[in-house]
N, C-alpha and C positions, 0 to 999 in steps of 0.2 A: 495600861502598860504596853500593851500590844500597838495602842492605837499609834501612841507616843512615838515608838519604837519603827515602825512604818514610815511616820512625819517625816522620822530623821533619815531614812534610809528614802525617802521619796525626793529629799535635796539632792543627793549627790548624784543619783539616777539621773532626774531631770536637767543637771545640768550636763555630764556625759552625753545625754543625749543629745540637748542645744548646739556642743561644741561638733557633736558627729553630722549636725543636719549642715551647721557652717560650713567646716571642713569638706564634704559632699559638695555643698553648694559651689565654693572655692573650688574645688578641683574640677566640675563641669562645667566652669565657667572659663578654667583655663584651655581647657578641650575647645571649648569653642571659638574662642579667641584665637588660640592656635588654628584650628580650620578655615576660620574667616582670611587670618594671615596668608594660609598657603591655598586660598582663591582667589585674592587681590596679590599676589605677589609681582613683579616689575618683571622678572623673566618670563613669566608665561608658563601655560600648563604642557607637560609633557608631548613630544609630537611623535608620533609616528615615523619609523626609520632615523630618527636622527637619538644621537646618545648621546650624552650632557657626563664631561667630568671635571669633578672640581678636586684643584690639587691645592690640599693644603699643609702648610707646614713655616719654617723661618726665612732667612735670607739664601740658602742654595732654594728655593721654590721661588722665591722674588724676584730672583737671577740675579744677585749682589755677582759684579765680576765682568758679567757681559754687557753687548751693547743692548740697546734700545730692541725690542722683539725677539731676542735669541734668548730667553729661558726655557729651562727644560719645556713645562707646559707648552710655552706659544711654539716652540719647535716639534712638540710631541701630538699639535692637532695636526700640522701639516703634514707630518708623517704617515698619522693613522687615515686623510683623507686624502694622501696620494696611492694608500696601499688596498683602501678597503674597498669591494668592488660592489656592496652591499648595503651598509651604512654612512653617513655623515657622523661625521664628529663635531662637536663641540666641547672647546678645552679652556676652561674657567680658572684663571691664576692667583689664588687667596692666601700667596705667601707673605709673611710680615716682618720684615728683617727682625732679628734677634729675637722670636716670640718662643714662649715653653710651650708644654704639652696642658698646663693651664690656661695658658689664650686660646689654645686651642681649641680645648672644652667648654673655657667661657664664651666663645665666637662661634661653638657649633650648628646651636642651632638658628639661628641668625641667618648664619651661612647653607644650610640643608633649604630653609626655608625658602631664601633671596633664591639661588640657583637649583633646586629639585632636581638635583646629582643621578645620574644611575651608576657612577662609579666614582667609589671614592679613594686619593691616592695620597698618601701619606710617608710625610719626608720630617722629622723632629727628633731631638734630642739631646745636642750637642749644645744647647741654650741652658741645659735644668740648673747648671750651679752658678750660672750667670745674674748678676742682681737688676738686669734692664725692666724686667716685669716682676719684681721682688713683692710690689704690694698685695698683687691681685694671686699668688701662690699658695698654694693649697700645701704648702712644706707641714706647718705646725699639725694639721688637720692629720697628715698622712703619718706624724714622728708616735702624734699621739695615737692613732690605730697599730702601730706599730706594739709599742709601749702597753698597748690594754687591749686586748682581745676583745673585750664587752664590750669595746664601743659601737657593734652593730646597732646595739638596744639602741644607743643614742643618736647612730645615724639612721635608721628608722624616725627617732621623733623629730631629727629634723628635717624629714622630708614631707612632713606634713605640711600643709600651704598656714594652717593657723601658728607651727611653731616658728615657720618662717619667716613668720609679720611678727611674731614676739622677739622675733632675734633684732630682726630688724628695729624694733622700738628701744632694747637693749642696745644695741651697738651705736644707735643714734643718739640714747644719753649719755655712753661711753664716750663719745666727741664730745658732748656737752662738758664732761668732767675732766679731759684733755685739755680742752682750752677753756678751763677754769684754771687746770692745772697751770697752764703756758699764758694763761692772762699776764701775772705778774712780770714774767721775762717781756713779753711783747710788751707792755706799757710802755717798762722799762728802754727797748731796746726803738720803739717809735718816739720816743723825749728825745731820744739821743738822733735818731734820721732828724727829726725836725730841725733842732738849732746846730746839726753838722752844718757846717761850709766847705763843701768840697772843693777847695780851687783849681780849676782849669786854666792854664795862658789862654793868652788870644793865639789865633791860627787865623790866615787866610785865605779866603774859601777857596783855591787852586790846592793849596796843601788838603784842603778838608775833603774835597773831592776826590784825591787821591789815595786817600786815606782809607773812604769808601767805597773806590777801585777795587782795592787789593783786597779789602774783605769780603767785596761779591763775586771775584777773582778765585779765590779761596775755597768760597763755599760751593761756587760751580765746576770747582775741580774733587771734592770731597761726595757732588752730587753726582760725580761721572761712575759709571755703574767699573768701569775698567779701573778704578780704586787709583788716581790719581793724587794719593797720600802727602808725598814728597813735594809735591809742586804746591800744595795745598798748604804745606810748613811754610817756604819760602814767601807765598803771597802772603801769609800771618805776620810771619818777621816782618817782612817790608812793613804792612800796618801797624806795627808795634814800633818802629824806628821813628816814622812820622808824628804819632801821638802816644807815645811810652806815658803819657798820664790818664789815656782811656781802658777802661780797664774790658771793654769790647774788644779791645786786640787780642788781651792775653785770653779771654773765656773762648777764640774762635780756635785760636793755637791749641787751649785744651782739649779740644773735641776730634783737631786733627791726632793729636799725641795719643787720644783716646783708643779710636782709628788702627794706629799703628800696636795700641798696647801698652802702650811706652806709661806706665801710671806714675814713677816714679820724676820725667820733665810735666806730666800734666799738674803731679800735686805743685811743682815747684811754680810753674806760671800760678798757678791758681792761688797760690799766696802772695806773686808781685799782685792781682787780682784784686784779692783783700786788703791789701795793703791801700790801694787804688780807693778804693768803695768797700768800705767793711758793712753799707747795707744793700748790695745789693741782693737778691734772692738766689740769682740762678751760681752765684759763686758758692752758696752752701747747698745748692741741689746737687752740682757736680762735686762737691765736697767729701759729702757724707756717702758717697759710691761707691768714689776711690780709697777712701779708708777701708771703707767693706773689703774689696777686693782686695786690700793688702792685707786682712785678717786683724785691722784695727777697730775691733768693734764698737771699742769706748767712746772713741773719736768720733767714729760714724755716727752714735747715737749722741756726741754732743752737737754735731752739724747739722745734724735731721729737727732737731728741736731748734734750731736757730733758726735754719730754712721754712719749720710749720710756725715762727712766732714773725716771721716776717711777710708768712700768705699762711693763715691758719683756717683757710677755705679748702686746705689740700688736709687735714687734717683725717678726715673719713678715709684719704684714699690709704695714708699708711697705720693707720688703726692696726692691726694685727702686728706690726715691726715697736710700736709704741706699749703695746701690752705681753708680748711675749720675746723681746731685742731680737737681736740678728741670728738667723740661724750659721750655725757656722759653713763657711764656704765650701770645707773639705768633705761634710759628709755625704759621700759620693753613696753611697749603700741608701741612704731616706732618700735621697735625689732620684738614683733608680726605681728605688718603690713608686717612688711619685710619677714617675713616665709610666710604668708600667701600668700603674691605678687609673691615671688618665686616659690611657691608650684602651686599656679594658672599657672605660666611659665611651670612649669616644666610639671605636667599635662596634660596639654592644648596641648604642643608640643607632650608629651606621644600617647593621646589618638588619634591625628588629625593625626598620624602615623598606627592608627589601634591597636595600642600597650595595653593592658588594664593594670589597673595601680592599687594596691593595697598600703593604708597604714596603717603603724603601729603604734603603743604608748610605750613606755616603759615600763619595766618591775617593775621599783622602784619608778618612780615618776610622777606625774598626769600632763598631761600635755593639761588643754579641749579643747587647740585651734586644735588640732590633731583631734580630733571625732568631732570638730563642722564643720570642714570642710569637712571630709567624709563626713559628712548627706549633707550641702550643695551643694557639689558635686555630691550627689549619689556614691559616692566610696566604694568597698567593704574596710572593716576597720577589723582590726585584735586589739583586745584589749587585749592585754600582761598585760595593768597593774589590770582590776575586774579577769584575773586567776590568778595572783601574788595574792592579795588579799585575794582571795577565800583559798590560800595554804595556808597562812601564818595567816590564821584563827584555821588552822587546829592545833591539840596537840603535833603532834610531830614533828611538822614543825624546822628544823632548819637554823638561817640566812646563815651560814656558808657555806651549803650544796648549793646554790643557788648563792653567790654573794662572791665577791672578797673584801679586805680589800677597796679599791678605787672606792666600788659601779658599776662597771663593775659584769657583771654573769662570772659564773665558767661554765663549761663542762655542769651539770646539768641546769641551768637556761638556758642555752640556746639553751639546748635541748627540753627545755617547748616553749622556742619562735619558732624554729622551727617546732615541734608539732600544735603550734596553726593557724602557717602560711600554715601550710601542711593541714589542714582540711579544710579552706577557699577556697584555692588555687583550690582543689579537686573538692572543690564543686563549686566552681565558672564554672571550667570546662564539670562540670555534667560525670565526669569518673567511669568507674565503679573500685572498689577493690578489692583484692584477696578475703578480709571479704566478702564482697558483694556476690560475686561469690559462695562461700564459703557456703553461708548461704541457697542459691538454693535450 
């Protein structure tokens, strides 16, 4: 009985153990991997006197607004290496228009690795209820922690490397089961591309080339960092009057519309669109967005499924939006959790590197979860938006001077964010300045 009794208690031991010795082996193998990475990396190993920072965050770090080299960053190395009489700088620009505080933690270590930071400066937020990185959003993760206190236990077992190759083969037959599900609409919905006949008149190729004018015309005013919106509608329209049967025009106009905000002229071209090509793809990517953002969730998840039955290759990327719908837009409370949880990540991994980590606030808009969390953290905090304030107190302040038609800064406003990042920075380091020196 005893012996019996042993047997049976010898299975589940031995395999506990198997799965601790894999586990082990997995996790210093990622060590290692990681080290190999950050000895072959493309920037090079840390140099003496010089200080490396990488700013990351969305489009005020990208410098959406201004021209070519005048973002905060690339204005904020020249500042610190005309002032510092002691160090070089080096100032690293890894902002990504429209990204959350989830790209940011998904990009962090990527980015720690590529550039080997000594200072990390941080500008995010005002993206979290925005749906441009919807897929890859850690919303449902954070609603549920929210919701069940206990889910430590189970974020613990998913930090194991062997639960995370089990998710992973889980999620991978979850697509499997998705487009079995969306098999039938997509057969359905490729019978129907195949024997469509789309008729196009004829055009002659002066008209056609003009056509294609106005749409590179367009996009090179929509690429101008100075937010050349308007001019960008105008060269649309023009393309649109030329070939009102391509449905290229109207998907270029929806992007300008987008741009502007305007969701309500984007949905309506993007139906002359459909009407144009009811297969094309990219009409039901920017489809199902704009429903989102108008709080039409039903909509949005019938355009999302139309858009994965006509490229069901993208089907992994919105896995999480297909098994748990839309989180809704309004709730700004989980949205916050979610900066905050991220920011705690990103941080945490920052500082547990040596790395010291600075953040920022915007220049236009108040945003207090930002400084409540520096004072909780003790973080040095750079407050962009009481100097914005304090200017635009002043009399001859003008908005113009400072900010772009799309609320992004010009050349000037962020030359005041880097200005204010440069003084921080400075003195965080206790360096001395040419003024300094000067003043002897």
């Amino acid at each position: 009985m005893k012996l019996a009794l042993r047997n049976a208690l010898l299975i589940p031991i031995s395999l506990v153990v198997a799965l601790a010795v894999v586990e082990l082996a997995l996790f210093f193998s990622g060590k290692l991997y990681h080290a190999y990475r950050l000895e072959n990396d493309t920037q090079g190993p840390k140099h003496k006197g010089v200080i490396k920072i990488l700013c990351i965050g969305d489009s005020f770090t990208f410098g959406s607004g201004a021209e070519k080299g005048y973002s905060y960053p690339e204005q904020m190395e020249a500042l610190l290496n005309n002032r510092s009489t002691e160090k070089k700088f080096i100032v690293f620009n890894a902002g990504v228009c429209g990204a959350t505080s989830s790209l940011l933690l998904e990009n962090l270590d990527r980015n720690l690795q590529r550039y080997k930071p000594d200072i990390l400066v941080i500008l995010i937020g005002c993206n979290e209820t925005i749906d441009m990185f919807l897929p890859r959003t850690n919303y449902f993760e954070i609603k549920k922690h929210k919701m069940h206190r206990a889910a430590l236990l189970e974020g613990f077992f998913l930090s194991l490397k062997l639960a995370k190759l089990a998710k992973m083969g889980i999620d991978g037959l979850a697509v499997k089961v998705w487009k079995y599900r969306l098999a039938a609409q997509c057969q359905k919905l490729s019978r129907k591309k195949q024997t469509a006949q789309i008729q196009t008149p004829e055009i002659n190729q002066d008209r056609k080339e003009e056509f294609y004018r106005h749409l590179q015309n367009g996009a090179h005013y929509l690429n101008q960092r100075n937010s050349f919106v308007s001019l960008a509608v105008q060269e649309y329209v023009k393309a649109i009057e030329i070939m009102p049967y391509s449905e290229n025009g109207y998907l270029a106009l929806v992007e300008a519309y987008l741009h502007m905000n305007n969701l309500d002229a984007a949905l309506a071209e993007l139906k002359e669109a459909e009407k144009i090509n009811p297969y094309n793809k990219e009409v039901f990517a920017s489809l199902w967005r704009i429903y989102y953002r108008m709080g039409k969730t039903k909509l949005a998840r019938d355009a999302l499924e139309k858009y994965l039955c006509l490229s069901p290759v993208d089907i992994g990327k919105y896995l999480l939006l297909l098994k748990n719908g839309f989180p809704p837009i309004n709730d700004k409370e989980t949205f916050e959790s979610m900066l905050w949880h991220n920011l705690e990540k990103i941080t945490g991994t920052a500082m547990h590197g040596g790395i010291k980590v600075i953040l920022m606030n915007y220049p236009g808009t108040n945003w207090p979860i930002l400084q409540e969390f520096a004072v909780k953290h003790n973080i040095p905090f750079v407050n962009n938006r009481l100097v914005f304030k304090k200017l635009q107190a002043q009399e001859n302040y003008a908005e113009g001077d400072y900010f772009a038609e799309d609320g992004h800064c010009k050349n000037k406003g962020y030359a005041i964010m880097a200005e204010n990042a440069c003084s921080l920075i400075l003195q965080q380091l206790n360096l001395k300045t040419y003024r300094e020196v000067a003043n002897k």
